[in-house]
N, C-alpha and C positions, 0 to 999 in steps of 0.2 A: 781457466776462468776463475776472477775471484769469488770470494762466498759472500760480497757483498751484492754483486753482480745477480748472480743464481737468485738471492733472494728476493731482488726487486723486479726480475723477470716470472719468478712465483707470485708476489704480489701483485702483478699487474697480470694475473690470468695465463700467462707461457705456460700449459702443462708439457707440453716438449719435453721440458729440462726436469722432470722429475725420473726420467732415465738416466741422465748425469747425476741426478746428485744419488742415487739409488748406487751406479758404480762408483763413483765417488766415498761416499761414504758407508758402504754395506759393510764392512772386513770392521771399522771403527764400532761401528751401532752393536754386530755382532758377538763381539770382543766384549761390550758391556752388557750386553745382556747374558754373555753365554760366564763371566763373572758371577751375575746374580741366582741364574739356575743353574748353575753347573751340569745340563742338561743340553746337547746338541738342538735336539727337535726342539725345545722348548724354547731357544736362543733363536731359533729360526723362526717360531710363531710368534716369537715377540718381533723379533726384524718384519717379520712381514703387518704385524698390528701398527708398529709405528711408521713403517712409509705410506701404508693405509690411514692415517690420521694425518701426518702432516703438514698434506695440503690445506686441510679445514685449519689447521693451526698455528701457519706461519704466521698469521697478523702478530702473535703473541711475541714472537721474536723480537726482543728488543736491539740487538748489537746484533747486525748481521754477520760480522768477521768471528762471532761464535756460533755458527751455524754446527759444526760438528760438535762440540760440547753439547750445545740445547739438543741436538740429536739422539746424544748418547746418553745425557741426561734423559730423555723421552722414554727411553729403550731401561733402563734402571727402575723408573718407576711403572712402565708395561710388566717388567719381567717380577716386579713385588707384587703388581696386583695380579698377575697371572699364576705364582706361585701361593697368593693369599685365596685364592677361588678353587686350587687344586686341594690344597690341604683342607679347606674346608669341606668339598665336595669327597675326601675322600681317595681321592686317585693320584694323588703327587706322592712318588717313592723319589728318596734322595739316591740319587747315580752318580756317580763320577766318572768324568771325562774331560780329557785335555783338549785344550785348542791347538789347534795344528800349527808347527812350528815351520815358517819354511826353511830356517836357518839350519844346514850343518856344519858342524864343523868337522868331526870323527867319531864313530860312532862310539865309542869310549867315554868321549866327552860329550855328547849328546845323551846318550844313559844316564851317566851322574847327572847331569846336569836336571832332567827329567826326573828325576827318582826325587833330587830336592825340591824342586817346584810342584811337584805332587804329593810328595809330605809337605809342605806350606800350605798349598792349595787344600787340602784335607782337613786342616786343623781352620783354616778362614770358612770353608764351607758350615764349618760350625757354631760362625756366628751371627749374629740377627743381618736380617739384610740394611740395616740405617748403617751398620759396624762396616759390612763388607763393601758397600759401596766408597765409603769415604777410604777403604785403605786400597781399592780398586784405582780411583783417581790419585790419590798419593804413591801410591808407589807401583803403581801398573802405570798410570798414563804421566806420572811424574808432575804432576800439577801443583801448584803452588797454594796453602792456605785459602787464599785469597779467592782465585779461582774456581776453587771447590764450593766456596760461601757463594759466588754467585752463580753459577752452574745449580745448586743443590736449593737455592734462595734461599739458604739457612746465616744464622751469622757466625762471624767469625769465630766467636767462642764455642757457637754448636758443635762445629767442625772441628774445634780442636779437642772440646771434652772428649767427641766420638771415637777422634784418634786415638787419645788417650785411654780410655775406656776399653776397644778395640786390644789395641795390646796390651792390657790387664786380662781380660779376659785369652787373648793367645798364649799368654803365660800360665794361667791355669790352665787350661788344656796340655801345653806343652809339660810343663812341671812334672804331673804324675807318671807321663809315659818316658822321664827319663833322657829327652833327645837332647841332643847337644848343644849346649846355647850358641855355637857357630852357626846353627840354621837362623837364629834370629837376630845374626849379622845387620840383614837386610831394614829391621824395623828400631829405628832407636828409642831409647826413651822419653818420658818425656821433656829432658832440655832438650832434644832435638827436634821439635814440633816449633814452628817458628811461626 
């Protein structure tokens, strides 16, 4: 079913289909929240606040055929302000944990592989959440500038300073401890922010 479809069947009172879009889209929403808290429980309290909201707030949906971005977008800004109430309140300790892969290929090449993405994952956990989200959507879900700007309703330049900014900041971090600049293969500078 399309996500234009879903969404005019949510507009028009269908709660039925908020089981589809729930399977449909949980593994995506989850994905971006469990980015911003690097916290399993916490990725899941925010999945479960934002399928809890979005019926009251589909009207806002402007492009229904971005129904999973505005989603995931939803679940970005749940998991900043669930992490901005914890730290305040006291009780948010930073934990690290990966999201489950289902890919193997050997388990050789699944260790390396793991060990890099968790040294990367480690040093992005370190920076503000405006930073981690825009390099979430850039090179976790591979989104185009453009995209980000309106997913994030920032403008184009915001998104691109944040990038920029973003690996400024991954460079100082990385810098002192020495690591190999082939881990930052993945992130170019900034001529390569388009």
């Amino acid at each position: 079913m399309k996500e234009e479809t879903i969404v005019q069947k949510l507009k028009n009172g269908d709660m039925q289909i908020l089981r589809l879009v729930y399977e449909l889209f949980f593994k995506s929403v989850y994905q971006a929240a469990f980015f911003i808290t690097t916290d399993p429980s916490l990725a899941e309290d925010t999945v479960h606040e934002v399928f809890l909201k979005f019926p009251n707030r589909i009207e806002q949906l402007e492009d229904p055929s971005k129904l999973e971005a505005w989603l995931c977008r939803m679940a970005s800004n749940t998991a900043r302000d669930i992490i901005r109430h914890r730290s305040r309140s006291g009780f948010f300790a930073e934990t690290g944990g990966d999201c489950p892969d289902d890919q193997t290929v050997s388990p050789e090449t699944t260790l390396l592989a793991n060990e890099d993405k968790t040294t990367i994952k480690q040093y992005i956990e370190r920076l503000q959440p405006d930073y981690k989200i825009v390099i979430y959507f850039k090179y976790y879900q591979d989104l185009k500038i453009e995209e980000i700007s309106k997913i994030l309703d920032i403008p184009l330049g915001t998104v691109k300073s944040r990038l920029i900014r973003a690996r400024a900041e991954l460079r100082k971090i990385i810098a002192p401890e020495n690591l190999n600049r082939q881990d930052m293969s993945g992130l170019p500078d900034r001529k390569g922010v388009k």
